[in-house]
C-alpha positions as CSV (number, residue, x, y, z in Angstrom):
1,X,3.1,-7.6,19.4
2,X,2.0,-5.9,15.8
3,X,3.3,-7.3,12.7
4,X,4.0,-3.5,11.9
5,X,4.4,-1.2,14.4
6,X,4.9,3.1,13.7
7,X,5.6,5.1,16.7
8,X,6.2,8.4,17.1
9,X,7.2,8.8,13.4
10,X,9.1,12.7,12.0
11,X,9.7,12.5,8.5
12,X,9.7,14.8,4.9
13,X,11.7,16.1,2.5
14,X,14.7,18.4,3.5
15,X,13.8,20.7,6.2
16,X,10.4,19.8,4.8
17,X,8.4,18.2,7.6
18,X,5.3,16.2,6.2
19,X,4.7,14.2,9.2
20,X,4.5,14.3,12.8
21,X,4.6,12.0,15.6
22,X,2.7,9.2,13.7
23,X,1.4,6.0,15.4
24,X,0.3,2.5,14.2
25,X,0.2,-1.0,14.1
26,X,-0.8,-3.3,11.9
27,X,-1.9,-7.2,12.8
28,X,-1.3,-10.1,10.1
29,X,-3.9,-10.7,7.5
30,X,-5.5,-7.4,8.2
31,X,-6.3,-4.1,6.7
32,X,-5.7,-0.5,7.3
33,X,-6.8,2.3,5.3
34,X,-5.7,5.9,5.6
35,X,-7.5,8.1,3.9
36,X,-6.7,11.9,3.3
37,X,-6.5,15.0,0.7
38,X,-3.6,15.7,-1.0
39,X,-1.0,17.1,1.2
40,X,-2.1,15.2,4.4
41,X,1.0,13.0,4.5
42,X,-0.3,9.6,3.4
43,X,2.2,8.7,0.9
44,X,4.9,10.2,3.0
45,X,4.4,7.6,5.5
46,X,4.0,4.7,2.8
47,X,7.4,5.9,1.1
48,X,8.8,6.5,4.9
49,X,7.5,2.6,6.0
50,X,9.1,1.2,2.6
51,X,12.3,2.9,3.0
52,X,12.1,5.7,0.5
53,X,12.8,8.1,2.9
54,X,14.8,8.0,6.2
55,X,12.7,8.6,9.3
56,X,13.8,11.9,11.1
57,X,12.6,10.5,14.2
58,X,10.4,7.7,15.8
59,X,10.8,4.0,15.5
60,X,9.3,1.4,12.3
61,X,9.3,-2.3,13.4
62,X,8.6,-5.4,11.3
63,X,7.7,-8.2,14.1
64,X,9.8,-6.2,16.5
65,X,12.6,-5.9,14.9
66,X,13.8,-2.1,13.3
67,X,13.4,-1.4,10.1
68,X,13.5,2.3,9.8
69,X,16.1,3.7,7.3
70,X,17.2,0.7,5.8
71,X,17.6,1.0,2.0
72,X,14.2,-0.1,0.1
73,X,15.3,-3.3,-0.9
74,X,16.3,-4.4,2.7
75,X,12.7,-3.1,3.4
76,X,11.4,-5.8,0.4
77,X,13.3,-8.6,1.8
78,X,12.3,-8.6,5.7
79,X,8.7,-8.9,3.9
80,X,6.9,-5.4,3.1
81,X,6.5,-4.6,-0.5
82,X,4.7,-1.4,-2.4
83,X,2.1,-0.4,-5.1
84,X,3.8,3.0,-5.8
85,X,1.0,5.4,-7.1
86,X,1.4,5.7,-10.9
87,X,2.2,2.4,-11.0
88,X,5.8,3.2,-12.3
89,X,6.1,0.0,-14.4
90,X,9.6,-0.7,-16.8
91,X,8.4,0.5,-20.0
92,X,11.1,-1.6,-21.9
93,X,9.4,-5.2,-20.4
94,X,6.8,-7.1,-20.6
95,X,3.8,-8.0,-18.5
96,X,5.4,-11.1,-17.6
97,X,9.0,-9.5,-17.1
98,X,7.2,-7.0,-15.1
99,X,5.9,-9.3,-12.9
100,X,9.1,-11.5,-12.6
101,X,10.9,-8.6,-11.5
102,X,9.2,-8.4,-8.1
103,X,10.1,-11.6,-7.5
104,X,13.9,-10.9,-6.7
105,X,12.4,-9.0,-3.6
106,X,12.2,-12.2,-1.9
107,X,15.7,-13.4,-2.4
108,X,16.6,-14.7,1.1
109,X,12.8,-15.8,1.9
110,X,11.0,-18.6,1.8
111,X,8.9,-18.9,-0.5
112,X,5.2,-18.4,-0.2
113,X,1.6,-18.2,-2.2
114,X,2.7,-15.7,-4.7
115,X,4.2,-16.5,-8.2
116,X,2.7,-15.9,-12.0
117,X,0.4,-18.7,-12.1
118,X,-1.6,-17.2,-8.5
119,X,-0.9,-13.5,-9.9
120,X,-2.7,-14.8,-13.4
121,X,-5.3,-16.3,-10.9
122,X,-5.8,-13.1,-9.3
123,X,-6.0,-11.1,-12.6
124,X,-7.0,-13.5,-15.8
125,X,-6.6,-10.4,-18.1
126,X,-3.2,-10.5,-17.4
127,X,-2.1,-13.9,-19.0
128,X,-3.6,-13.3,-22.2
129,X,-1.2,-9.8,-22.0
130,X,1.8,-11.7,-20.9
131,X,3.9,-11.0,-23.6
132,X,2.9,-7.7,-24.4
133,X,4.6,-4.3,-23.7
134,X,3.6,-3.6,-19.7
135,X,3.0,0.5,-20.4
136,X,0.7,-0.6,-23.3
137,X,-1.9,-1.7,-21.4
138,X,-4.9,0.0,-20.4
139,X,-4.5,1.9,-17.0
140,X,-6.7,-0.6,-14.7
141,X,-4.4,-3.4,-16.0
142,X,-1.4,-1.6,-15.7
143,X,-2.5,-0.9,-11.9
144,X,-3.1,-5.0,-11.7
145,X,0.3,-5.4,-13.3
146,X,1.9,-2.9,-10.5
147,X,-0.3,-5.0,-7.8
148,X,0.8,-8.4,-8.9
149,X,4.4,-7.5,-9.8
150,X,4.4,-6.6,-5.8
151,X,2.8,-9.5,-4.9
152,X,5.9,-11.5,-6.5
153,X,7.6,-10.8,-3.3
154,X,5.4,-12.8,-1.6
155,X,5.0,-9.7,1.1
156,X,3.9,-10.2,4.5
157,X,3.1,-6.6,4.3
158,X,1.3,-5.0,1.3
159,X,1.8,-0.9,1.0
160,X,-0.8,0.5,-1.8
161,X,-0.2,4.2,-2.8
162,X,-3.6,5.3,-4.1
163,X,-4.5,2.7,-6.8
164,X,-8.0,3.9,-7.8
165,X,-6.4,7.4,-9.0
166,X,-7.4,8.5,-12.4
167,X,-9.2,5.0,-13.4
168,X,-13.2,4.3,-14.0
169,X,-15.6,3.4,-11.4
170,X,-16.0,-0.2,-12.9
171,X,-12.3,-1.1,-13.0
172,X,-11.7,0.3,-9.3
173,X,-14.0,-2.1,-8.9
174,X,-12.7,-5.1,-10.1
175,X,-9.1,-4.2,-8.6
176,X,-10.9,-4.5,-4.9
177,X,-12.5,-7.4,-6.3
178,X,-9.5,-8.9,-5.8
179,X,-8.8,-7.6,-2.2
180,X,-10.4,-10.6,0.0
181,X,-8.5,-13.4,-2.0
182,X,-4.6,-10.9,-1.3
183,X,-6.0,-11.0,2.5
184,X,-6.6,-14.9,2.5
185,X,-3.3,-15.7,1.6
186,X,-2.4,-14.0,5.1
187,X,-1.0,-10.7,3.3
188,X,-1.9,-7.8,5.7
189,X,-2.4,-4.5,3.8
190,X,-2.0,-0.7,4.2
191,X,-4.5,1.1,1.6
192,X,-3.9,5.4,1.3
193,X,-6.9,6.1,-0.6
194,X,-8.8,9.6,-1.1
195,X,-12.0,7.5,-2.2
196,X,-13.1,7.5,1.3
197,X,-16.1,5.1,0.1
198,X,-14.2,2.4,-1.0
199,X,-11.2,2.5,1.9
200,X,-14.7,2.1,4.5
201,X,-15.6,-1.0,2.2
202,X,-12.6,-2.9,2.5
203,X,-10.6,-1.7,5.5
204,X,-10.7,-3.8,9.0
205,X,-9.4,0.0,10.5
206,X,-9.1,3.4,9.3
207,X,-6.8,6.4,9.8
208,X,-8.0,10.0,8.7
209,X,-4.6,11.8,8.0
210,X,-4.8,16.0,7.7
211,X,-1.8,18.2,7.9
212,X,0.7,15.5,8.5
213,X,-0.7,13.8,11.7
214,X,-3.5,10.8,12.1
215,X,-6.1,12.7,13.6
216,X,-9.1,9.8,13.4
217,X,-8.9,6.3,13.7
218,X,-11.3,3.3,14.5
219,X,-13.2,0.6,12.8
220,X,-14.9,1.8,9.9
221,X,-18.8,0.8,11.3
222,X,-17.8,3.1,14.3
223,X,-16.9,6.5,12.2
224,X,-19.8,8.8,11.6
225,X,-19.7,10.7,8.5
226,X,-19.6,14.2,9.9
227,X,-16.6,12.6,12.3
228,X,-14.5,11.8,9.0
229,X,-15.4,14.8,7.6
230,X,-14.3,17.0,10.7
231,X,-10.7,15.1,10.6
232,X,-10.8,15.2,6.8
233,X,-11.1,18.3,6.0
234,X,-11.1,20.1,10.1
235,X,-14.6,21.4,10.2
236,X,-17.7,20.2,10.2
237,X,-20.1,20.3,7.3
């Protein structure tokens, strides 16, 4: 049995389908990618698998048991926490109040690797910005405030909505840096991504999303380029 397991999964917005009939699973201390253009339906699922939205059909399961349309903060608690893209932080805290707030997501838990001294670990240019305004930070370390300020949950599962949008090259980078050391602690992580070169560098799978269903999926050593392109865009190059 999956740590996560999607099947068959209807959701959108309204009588606004964005997704159909999406399958998944997810093993502990690994990570999946999905990759996609805008409109394909990747943060649909994410918002769908964190409890955002209500599935309209099709079954979500956390170590077997249902979690499909329960209320986000249920979500949090069995162990599955988000990186909303734009980051979304509470403009009226600080870095550190930021942070601390994630970490009434695992009320009911034990507790496990993540507090302020590993998130300050994980991102040193953080604790020097402690007490500082969150939204006054530069972008990259408002995304590692987002990141760790998820982390605080101490999630078993780790959603990330497109974390690379809108920042440089160089501090992408160094937020991925810090990828291997979130996976050690036994985190397993969903990535949607539309940097297709940087979800094949640090994904154990990848899904191709277009049009609202997954139509590519395997290890990222196995897909050819003109094979992600075809279910990327649906035609060849």
């Amino acid at each position: 049995m999956a740590l996560l397991e999607v099947e068959a999964l209807d959701a959108g917005y309204g009588d606004f389908q964005a997704i159909f009939g999406v399958d998944l699973w997810l093993e502990a201390g690994e990570t999946l990618a999905i990759i996609g253009a805008n409109g394909a339906g990747k943060t649909t699922l994410l918002r769908t698998i964190s409890g955002v939205l209500a599935p309209a059909r099709g079954q979500i399961r956390l170590d077997g048991g249902p979690i499909g349309g329960l209320e986000p903060a249920r979500v949090t608690a069995r162990g599955i926490a988000m990186v909303p893209e734009g980051r979304r932080l509470f403009p009226s805290l600080s870095v550190e109040e930021n942070l601390l707030v994630g970490a009434y997501g695992r009320r009911g838990r034990s507790a496990g690797p993540w507090g302020l001294e590993t998130v300050y670990g994980l991102f040193p240019a953080l604790r020097e910005k402690r007490n500082n305004p969150g939204t006054a930070l530069s972008g990259g370390q408002q995304q590692m405030v987002a990141i760790g300020r998820a982390l605080m949950s101490n999630p078993r599962v780790l959603l990330c909505d497109e974390i690379s949008l809108g920042l440089a090259p160089v501090v992408i980078r160094d937020i991925y840096a810090a990828f291997p050391q979130i996976k050690a602690s036994g985190c397993a992580v969903v990535i949607v991504e539309q940097d297709i070169g940087q979800a094949l560098r640090v994904a154990d799978r990848v899904h191709c999303m277009m049009g609202g269903r997954i139509t590519l999926s395997g290890a990222p050593e196995t897909l050819s380029r003109d094979a992600i392109h075809a279910a990327y865009f649906g035609a060849s190059p």
